[in-house]
N, C-alpha and C positions, 0 to 999 in steps of 0.2 A: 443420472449424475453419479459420479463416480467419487468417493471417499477417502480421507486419509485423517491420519494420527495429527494430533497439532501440540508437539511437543510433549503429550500427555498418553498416556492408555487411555485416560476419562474422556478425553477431548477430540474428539472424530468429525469435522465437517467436511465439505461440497471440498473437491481439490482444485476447482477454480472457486475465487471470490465476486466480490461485487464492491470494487471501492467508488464510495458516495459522495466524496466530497465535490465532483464536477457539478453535482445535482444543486448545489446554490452556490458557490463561487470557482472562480480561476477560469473556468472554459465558455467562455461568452453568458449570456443571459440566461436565469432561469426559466426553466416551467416545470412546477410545481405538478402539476397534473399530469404531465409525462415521465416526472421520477418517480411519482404513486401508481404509475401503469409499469412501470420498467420494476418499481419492488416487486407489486404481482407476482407478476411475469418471472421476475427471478424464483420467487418462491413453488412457481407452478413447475419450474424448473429444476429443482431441490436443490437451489442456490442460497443455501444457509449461512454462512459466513459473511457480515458485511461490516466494514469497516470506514468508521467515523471519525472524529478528531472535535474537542472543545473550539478549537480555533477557525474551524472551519464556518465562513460566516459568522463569525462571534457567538456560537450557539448554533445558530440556525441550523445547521444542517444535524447536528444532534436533535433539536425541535420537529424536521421533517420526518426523522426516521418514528420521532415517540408519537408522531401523528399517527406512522402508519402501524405501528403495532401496536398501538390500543385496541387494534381491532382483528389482530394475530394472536395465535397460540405461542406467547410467548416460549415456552420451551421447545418451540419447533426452529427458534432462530441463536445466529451465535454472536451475540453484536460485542465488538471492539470498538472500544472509543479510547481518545490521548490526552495527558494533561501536559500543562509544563510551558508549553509557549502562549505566548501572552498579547495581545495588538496594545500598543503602547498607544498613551490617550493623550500625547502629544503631539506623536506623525501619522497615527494611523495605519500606522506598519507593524508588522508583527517582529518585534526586535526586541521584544522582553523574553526571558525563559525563571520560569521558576518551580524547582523542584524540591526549595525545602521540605520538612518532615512535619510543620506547619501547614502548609498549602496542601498538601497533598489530600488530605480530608474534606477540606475547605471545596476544591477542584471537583472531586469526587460525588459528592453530595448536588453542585451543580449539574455534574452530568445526570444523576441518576433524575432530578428533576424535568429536566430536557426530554431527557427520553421515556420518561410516565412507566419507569422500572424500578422493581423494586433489589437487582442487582445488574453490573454488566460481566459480562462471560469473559475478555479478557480485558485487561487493565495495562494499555502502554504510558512509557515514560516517553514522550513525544520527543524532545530534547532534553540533553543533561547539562545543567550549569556547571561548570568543574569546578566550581568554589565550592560545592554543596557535595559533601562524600557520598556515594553511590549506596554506601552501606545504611546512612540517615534515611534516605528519601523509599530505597525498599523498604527499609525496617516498616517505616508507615503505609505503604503499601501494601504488607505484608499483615497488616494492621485492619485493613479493607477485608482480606480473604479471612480472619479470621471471625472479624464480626457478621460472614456470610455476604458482604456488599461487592462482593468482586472475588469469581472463580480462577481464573488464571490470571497471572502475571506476565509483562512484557516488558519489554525498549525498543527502542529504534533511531536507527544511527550512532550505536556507540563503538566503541574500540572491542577487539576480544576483552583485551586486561579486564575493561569497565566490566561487559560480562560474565568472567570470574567472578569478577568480584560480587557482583549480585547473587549471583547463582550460589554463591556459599552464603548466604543472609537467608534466602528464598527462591526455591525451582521459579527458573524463568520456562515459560514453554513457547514462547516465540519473540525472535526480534526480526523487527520491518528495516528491511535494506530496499535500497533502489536497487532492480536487477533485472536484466533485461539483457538481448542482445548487444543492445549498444551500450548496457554499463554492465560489466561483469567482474574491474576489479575490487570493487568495492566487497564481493561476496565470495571472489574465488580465493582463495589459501588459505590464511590464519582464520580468518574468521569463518570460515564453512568448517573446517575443520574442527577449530572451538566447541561450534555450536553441535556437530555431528560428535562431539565426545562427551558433551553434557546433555545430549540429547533433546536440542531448542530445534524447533521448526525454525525454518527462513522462509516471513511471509515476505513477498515479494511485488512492491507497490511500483508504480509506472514502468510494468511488464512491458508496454508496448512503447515505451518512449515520448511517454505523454501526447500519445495517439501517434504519432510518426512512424511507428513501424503498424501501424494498422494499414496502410498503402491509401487510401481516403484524400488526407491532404497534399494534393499538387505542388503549393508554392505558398511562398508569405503572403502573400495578399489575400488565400481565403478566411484568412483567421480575423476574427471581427475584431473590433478596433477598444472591445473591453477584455479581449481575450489575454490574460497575463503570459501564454507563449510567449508574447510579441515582446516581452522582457529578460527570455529569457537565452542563453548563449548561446544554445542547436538549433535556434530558431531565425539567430541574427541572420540580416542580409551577408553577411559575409560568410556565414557557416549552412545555411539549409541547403542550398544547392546541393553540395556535397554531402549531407545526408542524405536528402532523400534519393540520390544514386545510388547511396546503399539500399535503402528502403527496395530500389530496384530488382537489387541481387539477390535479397529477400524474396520478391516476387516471381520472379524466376523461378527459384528454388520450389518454392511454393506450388508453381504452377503446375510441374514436374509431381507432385507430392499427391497433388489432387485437390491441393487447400487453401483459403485465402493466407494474406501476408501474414495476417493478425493471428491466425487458427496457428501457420505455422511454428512464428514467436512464441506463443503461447503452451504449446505443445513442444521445443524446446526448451524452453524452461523446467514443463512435469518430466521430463527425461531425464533431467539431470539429479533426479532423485526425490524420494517419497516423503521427503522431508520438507519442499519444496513447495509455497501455494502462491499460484500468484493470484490478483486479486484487481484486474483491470477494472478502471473506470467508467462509468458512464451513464448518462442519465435518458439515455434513447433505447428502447425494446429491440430494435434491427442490431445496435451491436451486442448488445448483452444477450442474445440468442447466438452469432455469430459466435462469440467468445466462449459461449459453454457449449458447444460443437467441438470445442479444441481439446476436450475431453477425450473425443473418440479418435484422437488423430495419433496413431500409433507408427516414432519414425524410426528405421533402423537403424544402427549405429554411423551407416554412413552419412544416412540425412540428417543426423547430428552433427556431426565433422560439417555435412557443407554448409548448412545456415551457418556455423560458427565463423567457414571462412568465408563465408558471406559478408560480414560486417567484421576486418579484421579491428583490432580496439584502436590502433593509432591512428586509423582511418577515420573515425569520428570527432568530429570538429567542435570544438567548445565547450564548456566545461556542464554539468549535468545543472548548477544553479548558478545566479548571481553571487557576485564575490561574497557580499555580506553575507548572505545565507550559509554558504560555503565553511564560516568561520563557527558555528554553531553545530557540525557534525564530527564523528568520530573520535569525543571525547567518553 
């Protein structure tokens, strides 16, 4: 496995990740016992880096991860976990955010519970309320790092401004953007920019387009009928078709390369700079091997150019969330 900075000197993990949250919600049914063979496996792999969220499963999947490293060399892993969104206890839906300078401790304290640690390595701001000044909620954040309960600091999904504005409170060392083939303006200009001038890593969650650019799923009918895709707008009957012909071109490309679709997207993204981690998900050992193989995938600057025109951005149909959700980023 191969290494990179994460926003920090101090901070060097795996330059591909491991995001965990499929392991107990969004992507059909769990099994437990296959996300505690696929941790293994990532670690047998020097897949250090894995990244959690409070809200995932309402806990749970912070609970899976402290199952499995009660029985890890804790200093050998680099776990990220999010506070801030909330599942409201009256639809069940995750439509609360709170990042007062209150909660933030409160949030904090839970996780470290969860996960049977006694700090976590980095500390994101999952969503920002915009009622709540950015300046409050690091302060207390910044609050965590000092009483040693939290080594690095993060966000995800905010605006550059917002990251200014942190970053002069307390060194952010990474914010999580969606970033992928098929969403790259979310991360290309100002805010890559931003971040490459204050020197924040861009870790990089549904690299592969919440598996669609992996080449795996055919059409809407394989995705099981608790799979939350099936909600979501690249996935609509009126939009997948015409992704996954992209997915196509991807393959293509690929095949020319010597690589799967996933290797390639993946290996795309590490090209576009060392600042750059993405962190695909998955709770199955066959992809999470696949996925750190995209390590070794060295492309030239043309096989950069052509996955790009592979999937030009207008060509992708649908919006990356549902509306509501949509309303809670890039503040």
């Amino acid at each position: 496995m191969k290494f990179r900075p994460l926003g920090s000197p101090a901070a060097r993990v795996s330059s591909i990740g491991l995001g965990c949250m499929g392991m107990s919600i969004a992507y059909g049914a769990a099994d437990e016992k296959e996300s505690l063979r696929t941790l293994d496996r990532a670690a047998e792999l020097g897949v250090d880096l894995l990244d959690t969220a409070d809200v995932y499963g309402v806990g749970a999947n912070e609970a899976l991860i402290g199952r499995w490293l009660s029985s890890r060399d804790r200093d050998t892993v680099f776990v990220s976990t999010k506070f801030g969104l909330k599942r409201s206890a009256a639809t069940g839906r995750v439509d609360e955010v709170d990042t007062s300078a209150a909660y933030v401790p409160v949030a904090c304290e839970a996780s470290l519970t969860r996960l049977k640690s006694e700090h976590i390595d980095l500390y994101y701001m999952h969503r920002r309320d915009p009622a709540v000044p950015i300046e409050d909620s690091v302060g207390a954040m910044a609050a965590l790092v000092e009483a040693g309960k939290v080594r690095f600091l993060g966000l995800s999904e905010v605006s550059p401004q917002t990251l200014r504005r942190a970053h002069a409170v307390h060194p952010v060392a990474a914010i999580q953007l969606e970033y992928s083939l098929f969403t790259r303006d979310v991360v290309e200009g100002e805010m890559l920019a931003t971040c490459r001038e204050l020197g924040v890593a861009v870790v990089a969650y549904s690299p592969l387009g919440r598996g669609m650019l992996g080449g795996a799923l055919r059409s809407r009918e394989a995705l099981s009928e608790e799979d939350n895709r099936r909600r979501w707008p690249r996935f609509a009957p009126e939009n997948i078709a015409g992704n996954l012909a992209l997915v196509e071109a991807v393959r293509n490309v690929a095949g020319e390369i010597g690589c799967s679709p996933a290797q390639a997207a993946l290996a795309w993204l590490l090209a576009q700079g060392p600042d750059v981690l993405p962190i695909p998900g998955t709770k199955r050992r066959r992809y999470l091997e696949e996925n750190v193989e995209a390590a070794e995938v060295i492309l030239s600057d043309e096989q950069v150019s052509r996955l790009r025109d592979a999937v030009p951005t207008d060509a992708v149909a649908g919006g990356r969330y549902p509306d509501q959700a949509l309303t809670r980023l890039g503040h």
